[in-house]
C-alpha positions as CSV (number, residue, x, y, z in Angstrom):
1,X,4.4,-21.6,0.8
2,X,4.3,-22.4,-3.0
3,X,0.8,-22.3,-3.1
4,X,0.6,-18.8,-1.7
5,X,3.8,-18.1,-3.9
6,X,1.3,-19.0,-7.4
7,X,-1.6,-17.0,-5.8
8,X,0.5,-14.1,-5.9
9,X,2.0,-14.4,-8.9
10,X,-1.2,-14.3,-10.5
11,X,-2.2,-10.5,-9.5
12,X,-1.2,-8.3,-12.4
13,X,1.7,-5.8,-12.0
14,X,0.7,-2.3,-11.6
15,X,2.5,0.5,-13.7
16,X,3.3,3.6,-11.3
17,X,0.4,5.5,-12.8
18,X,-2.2,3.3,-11.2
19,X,-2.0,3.9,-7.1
20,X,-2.1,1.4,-5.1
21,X,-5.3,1.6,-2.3
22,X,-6.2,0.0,0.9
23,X,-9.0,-2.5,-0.4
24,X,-12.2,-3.1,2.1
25,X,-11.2,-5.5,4.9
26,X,-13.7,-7.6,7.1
27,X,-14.5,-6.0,10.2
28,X,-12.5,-8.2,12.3
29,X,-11.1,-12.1,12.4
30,X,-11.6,-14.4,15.3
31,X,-8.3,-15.9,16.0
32,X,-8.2,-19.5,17.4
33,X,-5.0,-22.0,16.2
34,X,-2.0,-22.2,17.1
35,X,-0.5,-21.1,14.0
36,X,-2.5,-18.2,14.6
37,X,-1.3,-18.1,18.2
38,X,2.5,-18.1,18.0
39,X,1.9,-15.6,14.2
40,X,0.9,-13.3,17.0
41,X,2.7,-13.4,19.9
42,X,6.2,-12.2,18.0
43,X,7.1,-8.3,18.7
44,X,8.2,-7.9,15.4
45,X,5.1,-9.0,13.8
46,X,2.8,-7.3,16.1
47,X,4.5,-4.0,15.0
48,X,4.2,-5.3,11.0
49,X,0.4,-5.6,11.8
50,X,0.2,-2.1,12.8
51,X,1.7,-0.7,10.3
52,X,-0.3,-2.3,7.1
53,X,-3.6,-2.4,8.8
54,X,-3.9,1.2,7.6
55,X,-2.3,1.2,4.2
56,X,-0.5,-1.6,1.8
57,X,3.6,-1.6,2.4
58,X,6.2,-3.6,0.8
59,X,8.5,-5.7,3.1
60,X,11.3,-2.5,2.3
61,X,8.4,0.1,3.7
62,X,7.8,-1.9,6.9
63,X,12.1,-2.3,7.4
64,X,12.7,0.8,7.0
65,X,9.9,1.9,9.8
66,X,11.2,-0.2,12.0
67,X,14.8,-0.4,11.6
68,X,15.0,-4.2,10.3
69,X,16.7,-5.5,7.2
70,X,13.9,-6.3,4.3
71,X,15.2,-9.7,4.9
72,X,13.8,-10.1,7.9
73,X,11.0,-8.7,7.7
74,X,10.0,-10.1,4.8
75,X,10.8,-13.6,6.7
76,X,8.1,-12.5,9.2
77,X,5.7,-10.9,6.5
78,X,5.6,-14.9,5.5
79,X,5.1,-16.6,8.6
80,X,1.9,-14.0,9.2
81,X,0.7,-14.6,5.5
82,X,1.4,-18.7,6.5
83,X,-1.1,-17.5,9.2
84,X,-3.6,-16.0,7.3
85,X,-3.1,-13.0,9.2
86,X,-1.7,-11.1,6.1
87,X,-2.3,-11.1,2.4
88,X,-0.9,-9.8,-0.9
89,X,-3.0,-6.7,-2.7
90,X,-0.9,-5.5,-4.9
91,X,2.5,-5.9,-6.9
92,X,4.6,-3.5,-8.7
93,X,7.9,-3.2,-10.5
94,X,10.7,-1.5,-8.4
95,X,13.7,-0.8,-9.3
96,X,13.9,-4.1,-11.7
97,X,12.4,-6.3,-9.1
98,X,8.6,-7.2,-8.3
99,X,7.5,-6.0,-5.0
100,X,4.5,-7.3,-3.2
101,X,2.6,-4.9,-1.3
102,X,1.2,-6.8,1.9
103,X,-1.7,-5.7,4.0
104,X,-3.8,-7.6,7.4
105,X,-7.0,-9.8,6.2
106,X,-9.1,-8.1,8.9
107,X,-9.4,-4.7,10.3
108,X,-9.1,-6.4,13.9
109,X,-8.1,-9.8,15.1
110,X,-9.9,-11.0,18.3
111,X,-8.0,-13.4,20.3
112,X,-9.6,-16.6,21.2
113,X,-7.4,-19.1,21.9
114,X,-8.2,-22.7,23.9
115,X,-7.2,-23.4,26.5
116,X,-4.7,-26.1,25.1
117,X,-3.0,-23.4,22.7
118,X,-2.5,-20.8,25.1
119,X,-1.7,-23.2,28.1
120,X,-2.7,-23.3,32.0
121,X,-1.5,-20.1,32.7
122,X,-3.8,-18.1,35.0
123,X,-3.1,-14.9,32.7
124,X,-3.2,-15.0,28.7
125,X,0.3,-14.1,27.5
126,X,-1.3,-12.2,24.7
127,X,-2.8,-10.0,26.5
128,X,0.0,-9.2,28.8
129,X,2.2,-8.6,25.3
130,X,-0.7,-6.4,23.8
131,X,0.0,-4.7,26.9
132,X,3.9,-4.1,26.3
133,X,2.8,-2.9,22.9
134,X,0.7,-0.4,24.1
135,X,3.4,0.9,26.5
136,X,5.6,1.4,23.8
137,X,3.8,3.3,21.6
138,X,2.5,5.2,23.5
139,X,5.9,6.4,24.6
140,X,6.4,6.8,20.9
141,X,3.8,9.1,20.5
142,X,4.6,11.0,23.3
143,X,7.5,11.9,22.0
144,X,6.5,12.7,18.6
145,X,3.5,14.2,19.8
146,X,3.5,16.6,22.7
147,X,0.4,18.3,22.6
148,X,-2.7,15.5,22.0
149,X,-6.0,16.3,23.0
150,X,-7.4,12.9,23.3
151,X,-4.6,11.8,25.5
152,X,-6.8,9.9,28.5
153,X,-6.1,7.6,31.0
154,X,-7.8,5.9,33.7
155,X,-6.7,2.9,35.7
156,X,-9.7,2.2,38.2
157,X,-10.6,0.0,40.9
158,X,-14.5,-0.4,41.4
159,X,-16.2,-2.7,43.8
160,X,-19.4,-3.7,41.7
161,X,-22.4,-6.9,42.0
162,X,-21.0,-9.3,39.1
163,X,-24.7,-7.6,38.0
164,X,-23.2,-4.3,37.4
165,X,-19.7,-5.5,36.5
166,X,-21.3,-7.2,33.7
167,X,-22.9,-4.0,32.9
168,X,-19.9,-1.5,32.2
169,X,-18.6,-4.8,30.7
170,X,-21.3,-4.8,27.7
171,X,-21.7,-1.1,27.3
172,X,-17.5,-1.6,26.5
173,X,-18.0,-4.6,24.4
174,X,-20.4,-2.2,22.3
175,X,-18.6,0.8,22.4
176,X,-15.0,-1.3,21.0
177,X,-17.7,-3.0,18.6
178,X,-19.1,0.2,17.5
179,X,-15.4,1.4,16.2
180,X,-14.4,-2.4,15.0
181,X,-16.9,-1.5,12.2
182,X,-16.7,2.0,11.6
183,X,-15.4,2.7,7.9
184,X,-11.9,4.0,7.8
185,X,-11.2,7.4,6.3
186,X,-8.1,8.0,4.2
187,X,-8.2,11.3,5.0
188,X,-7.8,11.0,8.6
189,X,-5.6,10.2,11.5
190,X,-4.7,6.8,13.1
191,X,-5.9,7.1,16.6
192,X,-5.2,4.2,19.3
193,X,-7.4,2.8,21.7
194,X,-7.1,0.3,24.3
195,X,-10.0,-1.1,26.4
196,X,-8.9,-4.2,29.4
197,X,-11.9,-5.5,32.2
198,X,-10.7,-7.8,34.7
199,X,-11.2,-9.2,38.1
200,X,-9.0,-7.5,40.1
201,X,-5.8,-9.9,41.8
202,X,-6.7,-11.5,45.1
203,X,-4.4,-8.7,47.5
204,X,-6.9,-6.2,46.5
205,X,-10.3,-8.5,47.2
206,X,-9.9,-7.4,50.8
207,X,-13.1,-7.0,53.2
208,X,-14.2,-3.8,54.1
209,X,-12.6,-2.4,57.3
210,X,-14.7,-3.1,60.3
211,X,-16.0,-0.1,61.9
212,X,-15.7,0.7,65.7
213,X,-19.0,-0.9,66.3
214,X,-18.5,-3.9,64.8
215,X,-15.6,-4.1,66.9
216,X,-16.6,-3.4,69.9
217,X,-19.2,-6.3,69.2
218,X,-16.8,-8.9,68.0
219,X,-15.0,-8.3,71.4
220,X,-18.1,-8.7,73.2
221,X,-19.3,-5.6,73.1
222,X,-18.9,-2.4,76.0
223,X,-15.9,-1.3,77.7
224,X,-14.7,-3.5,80.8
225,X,-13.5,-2.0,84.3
226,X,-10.4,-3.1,86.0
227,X,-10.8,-3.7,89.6
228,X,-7.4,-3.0,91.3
């Protein structure tokens, strides 16, 4: 912690005539340690990373959004920069006091964890908590936002060769690819997307129902006659 505590330190404090921009992030950061691992699985600190992957904020920004004490969230704002999940861009005087303004290290972090870090579980708790994320805000921006054009949803169940599944599974891969290195524009809108492929759970890897024929031929096939 000292170390990172010097490094900061040494970047200059800007006067409030100089803004403060979003500097040019990698694409994206492959996650793998546990440090890493329990950084990320936190609500709290999954919400931070939202909010400064867009713009700089001081641990009193990030609070106030989401209803913390600046204590606290600056405690968490350490444990991700620990991580190397979050860095210092930019400090200025506020108020008599020096605040650090904190942004992510990557655009996009892409989870992949051992098997010894995330356990034996037969689902990957981070994904199931990216999923609880993604509930809530999009509840949040239903309410702030009635009308939204690019509001889509589709849940689907298709029966595919692992051939074509692998298919629809690259043209995804490219498409999330495709966006993970698109430049941002500060003139825009933040715009969320989720993308999930899976194998579908074992109660819906029934067989096809049997049709009357193949029935009729599993019970030996024709109609019998009772003699009375």
């Amino acid at each position: 912690m000292s170390d990172m505590s010097n490094e900061n330190e040494a970047i200059p404090i800007l006067p409030d005539s100089i803004p403060i921009t979003m500097p040019e992030l990698p694409p994206k950061r492959v996650l793998t340690t546990m440090q890493e691992f329990k950084a990320v699985s936190d609500e709290t600190r999954s919400r931070i990373l939202g909010l400064i992957q867009q713009q700089p904020a001081t641990a009193k920004w990030v609070a106030d959004h989401l209803g913390a004490t600046p204590g606290a969230i600056g405690h968490h704002l350490h444990l991700l920069e620990a991580a190397g999940l979050v860095q210092v861009v930019a400090r200025r005087l506020v108020r008599g006091t020096v605040a650090n303004y904190y942004t992510r290290t990557a655009r996009t972090f892409v989870f992949d964890f051992p098997r010894e870090i995330k356990g034996d579980e037969p689902t990957n708790s981070i994904s199931l908590h990216k999923v609880d994320h993604l509930r809530a805000e999009m509840v949040s921006a239903q309410t702030s936002r009635k009308d939204d054009p690019y509001w889509r949803t589709a849940f689907l169940h298709l029966r595919l060769t692992p051939e074509r599944a692998n298919l629809y599974f690259q043209r995804l891969q490219s498409l999330v690819d495709d966006m993970i290195h698109e430049a941002p524009d500060p003139s825009g809108q933040v715009y969320s997307i989720f993308t999930a492929m899976f194998t579908a759970p074992d109660y819906l890897q029934v067989e096809k129902p049997a049709t009357v024929a193949e029935t009729q031929e599993n019970d030996g096939g024709g109609s019998c006659n009772q003699q009375k």
